[in-house]
N, C-alpha and C positions, 0 to 999 in steps of 0.2 A: 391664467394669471391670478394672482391673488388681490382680490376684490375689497374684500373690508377685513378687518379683525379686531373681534370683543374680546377684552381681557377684562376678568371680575376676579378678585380678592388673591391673587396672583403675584406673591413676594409682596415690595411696597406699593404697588396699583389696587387701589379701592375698584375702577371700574372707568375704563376708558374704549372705545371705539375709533377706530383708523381706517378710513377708507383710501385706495390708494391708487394711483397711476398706471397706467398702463407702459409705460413709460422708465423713465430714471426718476426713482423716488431718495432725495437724502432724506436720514435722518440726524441732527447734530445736537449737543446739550453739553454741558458742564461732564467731567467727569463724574462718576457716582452719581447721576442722573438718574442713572435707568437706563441706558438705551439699549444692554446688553443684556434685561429683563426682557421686552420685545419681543428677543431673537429668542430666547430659553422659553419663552412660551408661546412661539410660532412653532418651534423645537419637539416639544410637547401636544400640541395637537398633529402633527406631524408625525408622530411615532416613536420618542423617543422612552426611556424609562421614565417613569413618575415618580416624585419625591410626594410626600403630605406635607415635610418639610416646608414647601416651598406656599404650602395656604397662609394667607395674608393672615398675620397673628392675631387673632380674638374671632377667625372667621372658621367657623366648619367644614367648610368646601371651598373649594375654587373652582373657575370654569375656564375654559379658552374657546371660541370658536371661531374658523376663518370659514369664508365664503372666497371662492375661488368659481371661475370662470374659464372653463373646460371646451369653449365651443373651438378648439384648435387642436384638442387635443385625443386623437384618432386611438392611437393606442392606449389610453388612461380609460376612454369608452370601454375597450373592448375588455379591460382590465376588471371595470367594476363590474360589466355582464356577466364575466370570471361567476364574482362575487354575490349575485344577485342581486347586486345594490342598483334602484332603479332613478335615471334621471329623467326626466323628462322634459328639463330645458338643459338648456346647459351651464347651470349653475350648480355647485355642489357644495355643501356646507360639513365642515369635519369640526365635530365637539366634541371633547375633553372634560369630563366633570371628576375632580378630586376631593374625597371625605376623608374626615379623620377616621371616620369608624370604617366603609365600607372601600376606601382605596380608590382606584380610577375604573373609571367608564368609561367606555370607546363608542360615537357615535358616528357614521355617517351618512347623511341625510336623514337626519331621525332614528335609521335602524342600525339596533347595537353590532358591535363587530370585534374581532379580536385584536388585541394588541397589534398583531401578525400583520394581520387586513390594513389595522392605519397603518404600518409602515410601509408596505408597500405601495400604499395610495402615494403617501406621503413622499416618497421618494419621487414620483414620477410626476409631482405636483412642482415640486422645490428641491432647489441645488444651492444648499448654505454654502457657502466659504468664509470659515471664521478666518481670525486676523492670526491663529497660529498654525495653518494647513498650508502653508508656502513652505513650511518647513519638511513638508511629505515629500517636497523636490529635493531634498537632501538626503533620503533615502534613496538608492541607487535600487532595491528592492520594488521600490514603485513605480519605477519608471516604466517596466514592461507594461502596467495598466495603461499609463497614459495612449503608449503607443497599441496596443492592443484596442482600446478603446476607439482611438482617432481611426486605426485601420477596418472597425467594425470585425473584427476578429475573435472575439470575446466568444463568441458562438463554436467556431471552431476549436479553441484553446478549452471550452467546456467540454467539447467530447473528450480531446484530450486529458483534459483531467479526471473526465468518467472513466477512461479506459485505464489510466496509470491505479489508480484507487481501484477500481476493481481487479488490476492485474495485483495489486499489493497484498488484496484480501483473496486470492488467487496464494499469492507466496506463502502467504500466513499459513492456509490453509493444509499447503505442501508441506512446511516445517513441520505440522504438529503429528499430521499421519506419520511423517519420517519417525518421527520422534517415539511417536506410537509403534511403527514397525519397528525399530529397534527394541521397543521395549519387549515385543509379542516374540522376538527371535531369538532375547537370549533366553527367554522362558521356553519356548517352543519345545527344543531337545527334551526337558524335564516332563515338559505338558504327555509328548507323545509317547515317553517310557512312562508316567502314570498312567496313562490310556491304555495301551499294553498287556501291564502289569494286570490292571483290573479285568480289561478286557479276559484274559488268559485264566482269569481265577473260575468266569464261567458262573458267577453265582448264580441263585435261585433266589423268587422274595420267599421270605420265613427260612430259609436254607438253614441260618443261622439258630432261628427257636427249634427247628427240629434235632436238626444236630444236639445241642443240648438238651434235649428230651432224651436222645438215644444217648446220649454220654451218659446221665445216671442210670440208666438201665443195667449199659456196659458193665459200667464199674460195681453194679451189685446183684449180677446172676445170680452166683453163686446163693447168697442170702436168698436171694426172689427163690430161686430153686427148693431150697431147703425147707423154708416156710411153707410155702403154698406144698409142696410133697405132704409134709407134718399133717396138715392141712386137712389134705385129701385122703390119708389116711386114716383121722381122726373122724371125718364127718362119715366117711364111705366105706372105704379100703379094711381096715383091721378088723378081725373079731372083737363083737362087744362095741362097732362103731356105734353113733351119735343115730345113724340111718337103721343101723339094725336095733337097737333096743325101741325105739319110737316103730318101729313097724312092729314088734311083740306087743307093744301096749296097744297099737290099734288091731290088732287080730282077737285081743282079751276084749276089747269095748265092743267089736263091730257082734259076738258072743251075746252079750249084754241088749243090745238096740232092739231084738225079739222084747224081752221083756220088758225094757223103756225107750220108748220111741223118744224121748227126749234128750236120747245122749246120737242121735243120729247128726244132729247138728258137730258136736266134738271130735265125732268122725274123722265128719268133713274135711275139718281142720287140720285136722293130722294128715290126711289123703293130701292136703296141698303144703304142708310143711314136708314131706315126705317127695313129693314133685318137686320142691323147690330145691330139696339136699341134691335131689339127683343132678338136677341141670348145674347147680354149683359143682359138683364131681364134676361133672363134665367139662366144663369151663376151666375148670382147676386141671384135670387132668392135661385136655387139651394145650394149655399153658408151657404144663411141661413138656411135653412132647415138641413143642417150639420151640423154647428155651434151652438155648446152648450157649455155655460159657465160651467163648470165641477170643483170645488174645489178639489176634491177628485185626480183628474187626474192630476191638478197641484200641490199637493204636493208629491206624488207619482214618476212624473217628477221632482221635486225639488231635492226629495232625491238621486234619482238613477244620477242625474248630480252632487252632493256634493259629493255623492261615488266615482265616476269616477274621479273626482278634486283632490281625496283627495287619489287617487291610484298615480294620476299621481303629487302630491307633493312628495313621496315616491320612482317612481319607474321610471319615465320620463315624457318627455312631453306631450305624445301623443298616445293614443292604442297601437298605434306601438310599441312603444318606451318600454314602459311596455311589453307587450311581450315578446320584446325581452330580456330584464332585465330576462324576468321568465325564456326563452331560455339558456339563459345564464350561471343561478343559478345550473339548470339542468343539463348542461354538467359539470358543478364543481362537482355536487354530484357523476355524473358516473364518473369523471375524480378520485374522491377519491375510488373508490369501482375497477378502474383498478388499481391505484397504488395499492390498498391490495392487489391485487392479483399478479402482477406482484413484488411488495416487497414477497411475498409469495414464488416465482419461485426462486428471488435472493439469499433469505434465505437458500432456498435448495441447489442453489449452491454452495453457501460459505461452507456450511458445510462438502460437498462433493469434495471440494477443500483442508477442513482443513485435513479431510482425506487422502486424496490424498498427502498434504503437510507434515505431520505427516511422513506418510510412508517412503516418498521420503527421509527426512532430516533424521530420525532416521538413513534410510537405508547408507547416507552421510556419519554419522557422525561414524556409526559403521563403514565403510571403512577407515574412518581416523585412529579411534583407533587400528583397526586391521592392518593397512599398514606401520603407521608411525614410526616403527623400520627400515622399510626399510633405510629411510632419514636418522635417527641416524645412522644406519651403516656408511652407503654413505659418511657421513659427518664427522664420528670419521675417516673414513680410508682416507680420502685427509686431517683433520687436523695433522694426524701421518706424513703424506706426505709432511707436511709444516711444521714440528718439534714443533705440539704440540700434540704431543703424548699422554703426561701427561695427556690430558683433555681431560673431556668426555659429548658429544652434546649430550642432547636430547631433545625431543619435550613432552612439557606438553598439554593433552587435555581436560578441564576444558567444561559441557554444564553447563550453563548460565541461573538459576535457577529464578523464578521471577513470583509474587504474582499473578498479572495476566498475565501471561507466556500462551502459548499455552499447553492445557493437552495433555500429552502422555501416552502409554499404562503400563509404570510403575506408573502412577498417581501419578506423578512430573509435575510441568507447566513450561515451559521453554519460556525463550526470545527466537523470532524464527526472524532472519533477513533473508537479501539477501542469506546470506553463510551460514543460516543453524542456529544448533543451540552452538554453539561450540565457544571456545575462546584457539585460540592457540597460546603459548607460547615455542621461542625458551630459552634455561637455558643452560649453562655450568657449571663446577667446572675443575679450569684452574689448582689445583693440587689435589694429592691423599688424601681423607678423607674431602676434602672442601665439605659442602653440593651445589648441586644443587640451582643457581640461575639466576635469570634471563641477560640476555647478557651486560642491561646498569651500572649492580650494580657492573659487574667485571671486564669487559673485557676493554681492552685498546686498543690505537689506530690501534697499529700495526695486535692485535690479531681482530679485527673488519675487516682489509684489508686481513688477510687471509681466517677468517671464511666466508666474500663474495667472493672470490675468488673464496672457496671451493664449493659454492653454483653456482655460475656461472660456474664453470665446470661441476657440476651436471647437471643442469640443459637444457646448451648447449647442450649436449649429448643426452639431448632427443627431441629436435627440427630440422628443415632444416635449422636454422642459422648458416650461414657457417662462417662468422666475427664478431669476440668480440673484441669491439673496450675498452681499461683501460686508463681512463684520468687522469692521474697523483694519482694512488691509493697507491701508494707506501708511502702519506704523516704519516709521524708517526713513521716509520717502517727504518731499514738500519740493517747494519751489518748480522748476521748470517740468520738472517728471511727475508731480503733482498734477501739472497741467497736462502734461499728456494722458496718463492714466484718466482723467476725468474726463479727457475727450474722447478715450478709447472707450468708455461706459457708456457715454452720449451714442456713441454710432454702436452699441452693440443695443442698445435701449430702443433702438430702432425693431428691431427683429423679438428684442426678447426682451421683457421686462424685468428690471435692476431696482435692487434697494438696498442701498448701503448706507453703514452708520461711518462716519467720518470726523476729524475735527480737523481737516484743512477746507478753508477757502476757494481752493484753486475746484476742488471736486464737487464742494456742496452748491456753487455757484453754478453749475452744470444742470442742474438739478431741474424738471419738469413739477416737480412737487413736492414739498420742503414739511417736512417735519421736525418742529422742535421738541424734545423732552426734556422735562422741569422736572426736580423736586422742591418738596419744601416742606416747612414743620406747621401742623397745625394741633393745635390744644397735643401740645406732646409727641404727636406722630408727625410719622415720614408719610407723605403722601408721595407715589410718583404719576405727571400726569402727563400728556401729549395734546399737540395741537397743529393743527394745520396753517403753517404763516401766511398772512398775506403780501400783498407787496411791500409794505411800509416796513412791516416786521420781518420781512426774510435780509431788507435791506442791514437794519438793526440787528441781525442774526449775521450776516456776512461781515460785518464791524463788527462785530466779538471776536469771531474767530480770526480776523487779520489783524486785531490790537489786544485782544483779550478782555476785560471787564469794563474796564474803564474804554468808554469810545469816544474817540478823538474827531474830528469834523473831517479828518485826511481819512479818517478808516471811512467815514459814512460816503465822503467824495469818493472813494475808490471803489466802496463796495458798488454804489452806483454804477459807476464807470464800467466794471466788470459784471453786472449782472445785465446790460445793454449789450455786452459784446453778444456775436456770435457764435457758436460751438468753430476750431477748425474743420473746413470742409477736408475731412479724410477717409 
């Protein structure tokens, strides 16, 4: 339950503290009060987004903090354990500090926590119901919660919606290999005749720079022939060669070397110039003796270099390059023949999924059908409680039939979502022999703030939320059903602690602990502030609200009057 709460520099509150009941707490005031600041910055230390906005103008910061009292609450424990957050009574304090410059801070009990952290504290601490969330019973979309909720089913309906979402990203998955195999199979034909192709041509690496080495050979025998002969003739071969005059001149010098040992060195030199013509003969001659003009071999070499040219217009630049293309082609083909198979594996899962899904949701859905009297009851016996007896709730459960629907075992196809395959509808008939209809075609403002009521005490009752906060739900509604509803808060204020803002009489009179908020102007400013009434002032509080500003001696006798009664014993 929630214990106290500081608000400092928070919209128009300079800095107020509320400690509060365990019990049925009102809170009532003037309109434009304040009273729906309160609720926005219990809101706010509770986890909701932070405005800077909302820092009280000429202040830097603002702060919220509530202390809440935890000693009831077994699963909120076991939550913050989750979290590391350590209690050691069972008081827990969650604060909120908002800067202009540095944004908000999440605290609880001293230690910082994420956004995340306080909302989920927050949620299992406090159950708001603003004055416009009766209007969620007008969504026939919602209704599967409620009753999901009352039936504690919410657990089950979560696998189920694990399983539908992972079967979808499942489908997803299928489409895109599809997609992908189609693309690999009209290329395929192509892939496997360039593979082929290459494969068959056989190359060699360099095949291609060789080839073109021998292509200009080919094409210039004749020439290479001629020269190098000329050549050979010149240096060796003919009378009066290069080889024979340079051996007459070293036959005259080596003559000579007797009478100048100095020319033995010149010799020399001619002995290995004379060496070196011969091995050039040689080489040269050798040449020709290899060298044959070959027609045959050059077009043979022609072709097999156009081939090669004419691979590498197609497939790259260069051997290599080609290769790798065909490299390439090939792991497309095995990249298609793993997607079959692996689309193969998917397929089986999916299906063994829709099974599984089938089972689950039938199993769901028949739980709904079988349980959801329960809720009607539940719900006709707190509308008798709140004096609409006359009327009688119940819960229509329609599956949701549909062409290409999921098959079930009665060989019907059904829309199958997150929650199954069902479409639940809450209906009243508000008097006797009214047919059954749905809540938005009948019901009216007041009977919408009890049938939620009714449901929020249902459904309180099966949670550890110890505080149900009602922000001004009373719109619509006064006189006799006023008084009901604020008797049904009294007996539910029994079990679970209530704090509603209200401006009827009939409800704040109920009240175990009375909270006024004021504003007012001082040097300029809006101040908003709260206080705890005591008898004399809640008396003077309950005469406002039954005469309005001006209190009359009938409004202060009455208010008396009714603040003496006793709650109805119901």
């Amino acid at each position: 339950m929630l214990h106290e709460l500081h608000i400092s520099n928070f919209a128009l509150i300079k800095d107020i503290t509320l400690p509060f009941s365990g019990k049925l707490n009102v809170l009532t005031g003037e309109t434009g009060a304040g009273k729906s600041i309160i609720i926005e910055a219990l809101n706010l230390v509770l986890g909701e987004r932070a405005d800077t906005g909302d820092i009280r103008t000429g202040s830097k910061s603002a702060s919220v903090e509530a202390v809440f009292d935890i000693g009831k609450n077994k699963k909120l424990k076991e939550t913050l354990f989750e979290f590391g957050i350590e209690t050691d009574d069972n008081m827990l304090i969650l604060r909120r500090n908002l800067n202009q410059e540095t944004g908000s801070r999440n605290f609880i009990n001293d230690k910082p926590v994420t956004l995340r952290v306080m909302k989920k504290v927050g949620d299992e601490l406090v159950d708001i119901h603003g004055q416009h969330e009766h209007q969620n019973l007008l969504k026939t979309e919602k209704h599967i919660d409620y009753l999901d909720n009352f039936l504690r089913l919410t657990e089950k309906r979560e696998t189920v919606s694990s399983l539908f979402k992972s079967l979808l990203e499942n489908k997803r998955d299928l489409d895109q290999r599809k997609k992908r195999i189609q693309e690999l199979k009209e290329k395929e034909e192509l892939y496997r005749f360039q593979i082929k192709e290459i494969d068959e041509a056989q190359l060699q690496p360099r095949e291609d720079e060789n080839l073109e080495k021998r292509q200009r050979i080919l094409e210039n025998a004749e020439k290479l022939i001629q020269t190098i002969q000329d050549a050979f003739m010149v240096l060796y071969e003919n009378e009066g060669s290069i080889f024979e005059i340079l051996n007459k001149i070293k036959a005259q010098i080596e003559s000579l070397c007797d009478i100048d040992s100095n020319l033995n060195t010149g010799k020399q030199q001619l002995d290995n110039i004379l060496f070196g013509i011969e091995e050039i003969a040689q080489s040269f001659s050798s040449y020709i003796n290899k060298m044959e003009y070959d027609p045959d071999e050059l077009a043979i070499n022609t072709k097999r270099l156009d081939y090669i040219n004419h691979l590498k217009m197609k497939y790259g630049r260069s051997i290599e390059e080609i290769i790798a293309y065909r490299d390439a082609k090939q792991k497309e083909i095995k990249a298609l023949e793993d997607v079959e198979i692996k689309t193969e594996e998917i397929e089986k899962t999916i299906n063994d999924k829709k099974k599984k899904l089938v089972s689950l949701t039938l199993s769901l859905s028949e739980e709904r059908e079988k349980r959801k009297k329960d809720l009607e009851e539940r719900v006709n016996q707190e509308l008798q409680e709140l004096g609409m007896g006359s009327s009688k709730f119940t819960v229509e459960l329609k599956r949701i039939e549909e062409k290409n629907g999921m098959s079930f075992p009665n060989e019907k196809k059904y829309k199958l979502g997150e929650k199954g395959i069902d479409r639940i509808s809450f209906q009243i008939s508000t008097n006797p022999g009214e047919p059954q209809m749905e809540l938005k075609k009948v019901v009216s403002g007041g009977e919408l703030s009890r049938i939620m009521l009714a449901l929020k005490s249902i459904l309180a009752s099966l949670d550890e939320v110890h505080c149900m906060i009602f922000d001004e739900v009373d719109a619509g509604i006064g006189g006799s059903v006023a008084e009901e509803v604020g008797d049904k808060m009294k007996k539910v204020s029994k079990e679970r602690q209530i704090i509603t803002i209200t401006h009827l009489h009939q409800i704040a009179s109920k009240g175990d602990w009375h909270i006024k908020v004021e504003k007012e102007e001082r040097e300029g400013r809006a101040y908003t502030y709260a206080r705890i009434l005591n008898e004399k002032e809640r008396v003077d509080e309950i005469a406002r609200l039954i005469s309005g500003e001006k209190l009359t001696q009938t409004a202060l006798e009455h208010a008396k009057t009714i603040l003496k009664l006793k709650p109805k014993n119901k």
